[in-house]
C-alpha positions in Angstrom: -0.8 27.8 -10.8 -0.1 29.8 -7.6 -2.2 32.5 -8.3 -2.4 33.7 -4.3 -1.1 37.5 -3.8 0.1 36.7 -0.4 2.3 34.2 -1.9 3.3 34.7 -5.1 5.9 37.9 -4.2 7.5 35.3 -1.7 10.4 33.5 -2.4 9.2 29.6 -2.2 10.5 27.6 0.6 12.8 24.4 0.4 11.1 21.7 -0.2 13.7 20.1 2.5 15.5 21.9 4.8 19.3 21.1 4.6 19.6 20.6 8.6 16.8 18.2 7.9 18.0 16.2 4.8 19.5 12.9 6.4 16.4 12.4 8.4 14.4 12.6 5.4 16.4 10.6 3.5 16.4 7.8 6.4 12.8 7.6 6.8 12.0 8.0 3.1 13.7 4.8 2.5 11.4 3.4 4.9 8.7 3.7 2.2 10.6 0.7 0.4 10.6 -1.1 3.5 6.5 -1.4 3.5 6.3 -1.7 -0.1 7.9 -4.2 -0.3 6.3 -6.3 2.1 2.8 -5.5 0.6 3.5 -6.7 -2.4 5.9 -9.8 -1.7 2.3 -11.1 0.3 -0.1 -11.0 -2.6 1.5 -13.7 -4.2 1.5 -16.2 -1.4 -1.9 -16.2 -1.3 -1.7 -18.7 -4.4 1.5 -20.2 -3.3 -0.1 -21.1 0.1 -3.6 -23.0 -1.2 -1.1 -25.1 -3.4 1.7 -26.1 -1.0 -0.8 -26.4 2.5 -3.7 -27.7 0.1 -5.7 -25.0 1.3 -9.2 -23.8 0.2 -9.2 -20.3 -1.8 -11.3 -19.0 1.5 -8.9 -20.0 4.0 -5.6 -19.5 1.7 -7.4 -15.3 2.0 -6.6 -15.1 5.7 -2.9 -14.3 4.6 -4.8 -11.1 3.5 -7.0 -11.0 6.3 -3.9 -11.0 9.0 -2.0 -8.7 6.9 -5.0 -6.4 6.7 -5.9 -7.0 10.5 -2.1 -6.1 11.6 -3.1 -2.3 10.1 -6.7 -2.1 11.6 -5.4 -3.6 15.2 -2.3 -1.3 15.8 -2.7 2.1 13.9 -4.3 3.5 17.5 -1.9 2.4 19.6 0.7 3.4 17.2 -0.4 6.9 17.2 -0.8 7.2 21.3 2.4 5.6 21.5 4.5 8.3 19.5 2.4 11.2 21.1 3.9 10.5 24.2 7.5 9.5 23.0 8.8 10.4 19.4 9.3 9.8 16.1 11.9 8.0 16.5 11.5 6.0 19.0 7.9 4.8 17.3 10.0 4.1 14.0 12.1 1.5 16.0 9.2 -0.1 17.7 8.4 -0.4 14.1 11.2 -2.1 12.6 11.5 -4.2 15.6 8.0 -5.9 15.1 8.8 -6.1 11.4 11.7 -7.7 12.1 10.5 -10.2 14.6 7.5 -11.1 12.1 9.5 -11.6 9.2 12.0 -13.8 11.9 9.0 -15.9 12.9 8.9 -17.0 9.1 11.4 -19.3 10.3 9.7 -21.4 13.1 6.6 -21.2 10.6 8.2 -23.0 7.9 9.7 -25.7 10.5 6.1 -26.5 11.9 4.6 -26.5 8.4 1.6 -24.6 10.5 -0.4 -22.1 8.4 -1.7 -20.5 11.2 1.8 -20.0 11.8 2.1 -18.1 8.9 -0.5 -15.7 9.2 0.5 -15.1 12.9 4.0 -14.2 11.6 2.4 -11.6 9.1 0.0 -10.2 11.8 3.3 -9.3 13.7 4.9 -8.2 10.8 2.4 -5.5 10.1 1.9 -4.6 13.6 5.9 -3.1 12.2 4.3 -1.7 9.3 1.5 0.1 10.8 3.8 1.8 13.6 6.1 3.0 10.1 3.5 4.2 8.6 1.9 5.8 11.5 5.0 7.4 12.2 6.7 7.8 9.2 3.9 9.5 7.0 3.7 12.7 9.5 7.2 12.7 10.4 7.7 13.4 6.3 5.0 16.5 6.9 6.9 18.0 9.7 10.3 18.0 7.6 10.0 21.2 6.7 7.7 24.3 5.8 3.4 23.4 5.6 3.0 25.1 2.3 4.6 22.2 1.1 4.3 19.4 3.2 1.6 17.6 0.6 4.4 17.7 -2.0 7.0 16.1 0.3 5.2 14.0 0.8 4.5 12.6 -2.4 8.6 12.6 -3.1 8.9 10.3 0.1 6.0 8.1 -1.0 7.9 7.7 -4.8 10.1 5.1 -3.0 7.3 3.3 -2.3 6.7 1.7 -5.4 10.6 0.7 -5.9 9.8 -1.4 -2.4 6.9 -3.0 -4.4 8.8 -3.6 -7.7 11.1 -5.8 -5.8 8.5 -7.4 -4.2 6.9 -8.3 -7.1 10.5 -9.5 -9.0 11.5 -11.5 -6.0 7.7 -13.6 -6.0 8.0 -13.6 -9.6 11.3 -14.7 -10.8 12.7 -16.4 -7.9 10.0 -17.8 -5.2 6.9 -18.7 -7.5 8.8 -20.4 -10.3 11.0 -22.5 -7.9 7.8 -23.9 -6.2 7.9 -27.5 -6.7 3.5 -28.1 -5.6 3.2 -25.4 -8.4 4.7 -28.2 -11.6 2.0 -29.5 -13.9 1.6 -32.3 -16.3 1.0 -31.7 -20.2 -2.2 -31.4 -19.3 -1.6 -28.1 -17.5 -2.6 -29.6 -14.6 -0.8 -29.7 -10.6 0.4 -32.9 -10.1 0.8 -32.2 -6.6 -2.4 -33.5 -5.4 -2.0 -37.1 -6.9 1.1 -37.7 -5.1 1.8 -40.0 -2.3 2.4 -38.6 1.8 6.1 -39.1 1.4 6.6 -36.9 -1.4 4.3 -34.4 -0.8 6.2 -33.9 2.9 9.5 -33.4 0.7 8.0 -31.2 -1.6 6.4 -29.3 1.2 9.7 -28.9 3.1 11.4 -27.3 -0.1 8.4 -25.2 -0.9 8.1 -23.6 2.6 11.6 -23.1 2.8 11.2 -21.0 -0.7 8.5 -18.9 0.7 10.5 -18.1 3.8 13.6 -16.9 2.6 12.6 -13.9 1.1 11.1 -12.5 4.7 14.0 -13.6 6.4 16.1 -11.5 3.9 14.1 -8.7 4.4 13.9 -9.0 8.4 18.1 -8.4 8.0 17.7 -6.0 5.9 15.2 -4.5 8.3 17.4 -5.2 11.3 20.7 -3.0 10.1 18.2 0.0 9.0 17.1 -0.3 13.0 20.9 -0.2 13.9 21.3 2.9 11.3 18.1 4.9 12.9 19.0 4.3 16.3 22.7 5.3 15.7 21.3 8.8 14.1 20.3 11.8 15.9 16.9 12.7 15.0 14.6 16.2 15.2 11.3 15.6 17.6 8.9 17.2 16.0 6.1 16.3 17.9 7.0 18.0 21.3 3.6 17.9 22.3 3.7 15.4 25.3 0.1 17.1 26.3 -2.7 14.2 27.8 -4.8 13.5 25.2 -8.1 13.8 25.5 -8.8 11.0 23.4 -13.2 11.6 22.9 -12.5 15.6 23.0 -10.0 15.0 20.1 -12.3 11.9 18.5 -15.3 14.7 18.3 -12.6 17.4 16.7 -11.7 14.8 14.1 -15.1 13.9 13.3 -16.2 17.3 13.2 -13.4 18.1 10.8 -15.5 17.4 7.3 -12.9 17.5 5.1 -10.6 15.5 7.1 -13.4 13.0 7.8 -13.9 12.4 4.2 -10.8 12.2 3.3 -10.7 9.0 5.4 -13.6 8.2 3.7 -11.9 8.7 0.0 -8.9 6.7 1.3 -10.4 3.7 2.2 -12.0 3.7 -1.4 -8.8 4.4 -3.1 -7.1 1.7 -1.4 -9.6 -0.5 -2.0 -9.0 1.1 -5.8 -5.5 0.2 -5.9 -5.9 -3.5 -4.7 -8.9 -4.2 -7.1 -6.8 -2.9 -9.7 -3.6 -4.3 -9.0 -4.9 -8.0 -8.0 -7.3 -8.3 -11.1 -5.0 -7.7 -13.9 -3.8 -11.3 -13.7 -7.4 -12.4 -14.2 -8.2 -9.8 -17.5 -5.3 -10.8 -19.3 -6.3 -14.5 -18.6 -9.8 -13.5 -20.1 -7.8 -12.6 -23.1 -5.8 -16.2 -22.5 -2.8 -14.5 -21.7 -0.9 -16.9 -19.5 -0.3 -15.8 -15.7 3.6 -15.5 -16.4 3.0 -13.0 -18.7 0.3 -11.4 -17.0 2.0 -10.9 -14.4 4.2 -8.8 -16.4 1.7 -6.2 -16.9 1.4 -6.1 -13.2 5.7 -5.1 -12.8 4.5 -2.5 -15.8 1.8 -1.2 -14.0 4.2 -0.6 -10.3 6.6 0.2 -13.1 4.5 3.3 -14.4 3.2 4.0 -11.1 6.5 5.2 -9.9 7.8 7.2 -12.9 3.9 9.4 -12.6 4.9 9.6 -8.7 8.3 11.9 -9.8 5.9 13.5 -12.4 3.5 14.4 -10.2 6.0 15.6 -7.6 7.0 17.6 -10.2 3.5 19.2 -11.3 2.6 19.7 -7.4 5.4 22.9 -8.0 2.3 24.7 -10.3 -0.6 22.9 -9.5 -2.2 22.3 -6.2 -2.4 18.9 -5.0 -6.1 18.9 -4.2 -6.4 20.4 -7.9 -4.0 17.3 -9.0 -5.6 15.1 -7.4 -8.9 16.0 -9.5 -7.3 15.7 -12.2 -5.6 12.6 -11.8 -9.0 11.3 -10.3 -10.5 12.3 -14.0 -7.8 10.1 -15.7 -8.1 7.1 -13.9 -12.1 6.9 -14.3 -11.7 7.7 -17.9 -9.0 5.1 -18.2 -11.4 2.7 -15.9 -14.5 3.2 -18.3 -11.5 1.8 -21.0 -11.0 -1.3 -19.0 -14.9 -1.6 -19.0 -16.2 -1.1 -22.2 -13.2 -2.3 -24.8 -12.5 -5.9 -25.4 -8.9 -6.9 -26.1 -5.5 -5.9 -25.6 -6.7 -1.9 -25.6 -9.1 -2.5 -22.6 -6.2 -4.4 -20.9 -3.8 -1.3 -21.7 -6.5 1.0 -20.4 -6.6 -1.5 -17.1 -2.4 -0.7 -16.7 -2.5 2.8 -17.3 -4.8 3.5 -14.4 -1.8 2.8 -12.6 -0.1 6.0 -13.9 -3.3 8.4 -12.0 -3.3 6.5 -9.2 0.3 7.2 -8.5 -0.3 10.1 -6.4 -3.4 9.3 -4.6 -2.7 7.8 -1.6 -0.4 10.6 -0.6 -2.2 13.6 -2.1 -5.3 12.0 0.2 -3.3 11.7 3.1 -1.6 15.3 3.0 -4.6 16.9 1.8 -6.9 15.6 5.0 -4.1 15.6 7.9 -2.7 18.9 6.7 -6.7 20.5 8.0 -6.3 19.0 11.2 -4.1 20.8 14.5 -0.9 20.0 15.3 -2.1 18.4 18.4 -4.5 16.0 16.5 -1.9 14.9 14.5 -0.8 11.7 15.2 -4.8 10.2 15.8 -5.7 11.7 12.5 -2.4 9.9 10.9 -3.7 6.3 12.5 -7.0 7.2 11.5 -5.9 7.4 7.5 -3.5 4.5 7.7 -6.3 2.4 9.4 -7.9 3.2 6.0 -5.6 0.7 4.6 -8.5 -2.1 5.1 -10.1 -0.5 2.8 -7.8 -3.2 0.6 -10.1 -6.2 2.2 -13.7 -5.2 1.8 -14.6 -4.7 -1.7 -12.5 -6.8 -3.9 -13.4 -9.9 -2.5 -17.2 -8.6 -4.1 -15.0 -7.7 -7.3 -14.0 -11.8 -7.4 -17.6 -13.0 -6.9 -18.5 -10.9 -9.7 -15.7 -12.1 -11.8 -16.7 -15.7 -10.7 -19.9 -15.2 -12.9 -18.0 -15.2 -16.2 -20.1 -13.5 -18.2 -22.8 -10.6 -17.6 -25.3 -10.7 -20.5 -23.1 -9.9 -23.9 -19.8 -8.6 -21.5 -17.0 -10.4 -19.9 -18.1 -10.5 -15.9 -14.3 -9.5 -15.5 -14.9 -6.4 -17.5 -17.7 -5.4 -15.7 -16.2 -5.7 -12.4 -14.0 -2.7 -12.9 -17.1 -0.7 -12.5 -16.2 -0.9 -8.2 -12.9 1.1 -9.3 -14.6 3.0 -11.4 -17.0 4.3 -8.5 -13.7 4.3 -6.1 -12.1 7.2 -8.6 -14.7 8.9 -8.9 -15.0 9.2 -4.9 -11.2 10.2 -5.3 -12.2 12.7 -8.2 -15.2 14.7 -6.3 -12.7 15.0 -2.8 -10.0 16.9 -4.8 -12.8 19.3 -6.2 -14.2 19.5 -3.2 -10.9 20.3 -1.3 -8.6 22.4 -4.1 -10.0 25.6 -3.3 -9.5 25.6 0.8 -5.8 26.0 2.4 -3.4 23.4 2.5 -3.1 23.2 6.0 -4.6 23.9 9.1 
């Protein structure tokens, strides 16, 4: 509860400001944008060793160049939008989405993998300017005391990106991929064919896998129309140098900010350990991948409805104090996963999803709310780099799944313990944080 005397006579602000509210609506439907390309991607991974008979390793660098599109361009996303605006950063945004979603096309034609991952290291060039420039713009929209909060409303429409993403790999490009039929066996046929029909089959297959990002490029291309046919606030009117060491020393020197890069790149690295592995603990369980990945549109599924709760909550309760709480839940629901065998454990494993719904957000408010106005758009590139978090550890989380068993327990069971130590990163940064001010 609000329980500050300076505050608690005064009437609460908006959470948007009307003159503000088509702005915020515009960019918070950018949040669907990036979703769904996240979550379109992890599926491909599979769909790319069948088709290009790939190794497992190289199929990864679909993850890798995805991953490597955040780390290379956050920086110069966030020098680029301190000299010119919000806006115009959000176009150069949608552009490169646009074109990397576009080069799908030639991709598929060449049959060239490398193609492929080329086309998605542009493509997330796009998504790191967006999020770069999208995540503080939502902070500015309106008064600081609750910025964390608005946030957290914006970021709900993330999950609704992902949802799709997850429908459209699951009901229309995996099932329609003809390298991906097997005999009664249960196993691909695809390798045992001849040249000739493998080429066919490749053709069709590719031509699957790009439609979907050529879709979304369109889709893409009329929201760039939209933004740049809409008259847009500048909030960051400070066209100042930067002096990028004086302000790289500030940021480092700002603890809590500094660690809450840190507990990003663990809770990102939480959220794609949990949301890749679920597939491999219901197959543990010899639930069949269809209908594991089921539990996986469940999980997104209950993800966004505790985003709307916890908007909700973040009214009464402080978001660093939320955040400790939620941070609680998820390790408790993680020590579920761990230690119960069965459909409970894998019920524990999809409910994390419901405490992790607020995290990335809460993190991201919480930290770049304690850093000045004038830092802001360096500290925003510095979280969203934090995003390769999602490539370091579950690649370890595999190799300890690879081992099958760990004396009496499922290896897969015990390799939710890396979440488990992710939350409770997540968990001590809200205590650490709920008592200090919201905001620089």
């Amino acid at each position: 509860m609000n329980n500050d005397p300076k505050t608690a006579g005064r009437k609460r602000p908006p959470l948007v400001p009307r003159r503000y509210l088509l702005t915020f609506i515009l960019i918070t439907s950018l949040f669907a944008l990036w979703g769904f390309a996240n979550d379109i991607t992890n599926p491909m991974v599979a769909a790319f060793q069948t088709v290009m008979e790939l190794s497992a390793a190289k199929a990864s660098m679909v993850q890798f160049a995805f991953y490597g599109g955040y780390a290379t361009m956050a920086i110069p996303a966030a020098l680029f939008i301190r000299r010119y605006s919000y806006k115009t950063g959000i176009l150069i945004g949608l552009g490169l989405y646009a074109v990397g979603a576009f080069l799908f096309i030639p991709a598929a034609n060449l049959q060239q993998f490398s193609f492929f991952c080329v086309s998605l290291y542009v493509l997330t060039f796009g998504l790191a300017f967006l999020e770069t420039t999208a995540n503080p713009y939502i902070l500015s929209l309106g008064s600081p005391d609750n910025a964390t909060r608005r946030l957290n409303l914006a970021q709900a429409f993330n999950p609704v990106g992902s949802l799709s993403g997850m429908a459209i790999a699951s009901l229309i490009v995996l099932p329609n991929l003809l390298s991906d039929r097997r005999d009664d066996a249960g196993q691909i046929i695809f390798p045992a064919l001849d040249a000739a029909e493998k080429a066919s089959i490749r053709t069709h297959d590719l031509a699957v896998i790009r439609d979907p990002y050529v879709a979304i490029g369109l889709v893409v291309l009329i929201m760039f129309v939209v933004i740049a046919c809409v008259k847009m606030p500048g909030k960051n009117d400070d066209k100042a140098p930067l002096a990028f060491r004086h302000t790289l020393k500030k940021l480092w020197d700002n603890v809590d900010y500094r660690l809450g890069v840190i507990t990003q790149v663990f809770y990102v690295a939480a959220q794609i350990m949990v949301w890749t592995f679920i597939i491999q603990y219901a197959d543990n369980l010899g639930i069949d991948k269809a209908t594991a990945q089921n539990y996986n549109i469940g999980a997104m599924a209950l993800s966004l409805t505790f985003r709307f709760v916890g908007t909700f909550f973040m009214r009464y309760i402080r978001p660093a104090k939320l955040l400790a709480i939620f941070g609680i839940g998820a390790s408790l629901c993680t020590l579920g996963t761990i230690l119960i065998e069965g459909y409970a454990g894998l019920i524990c494993l999809v409910a994390i999803s419901a405490f992790m719904s607020i995290m990335f957000p809460s993190i991201y408010g919480i930290a770049l709310g304690r850093v000045d106005h004038d830092d802001t758009s360096l500290g925003a590139a510095f979280l969203v780099m934090a995003i390769v978090g999602g490539a370091l550890m579950p690649p370890l989380q595999g190799s300890i799944i690879d081992l099958g068993h760990i004396g009496p327990m499922a290896a897969v069971n015990v390799s939710f313990c890396l979440p488990l130590i992710c939350f409770i990163v997540v968990t001590c940064y809200g205590l650490r944080t709920m008592r200090r001010p919201e905001h620089a």
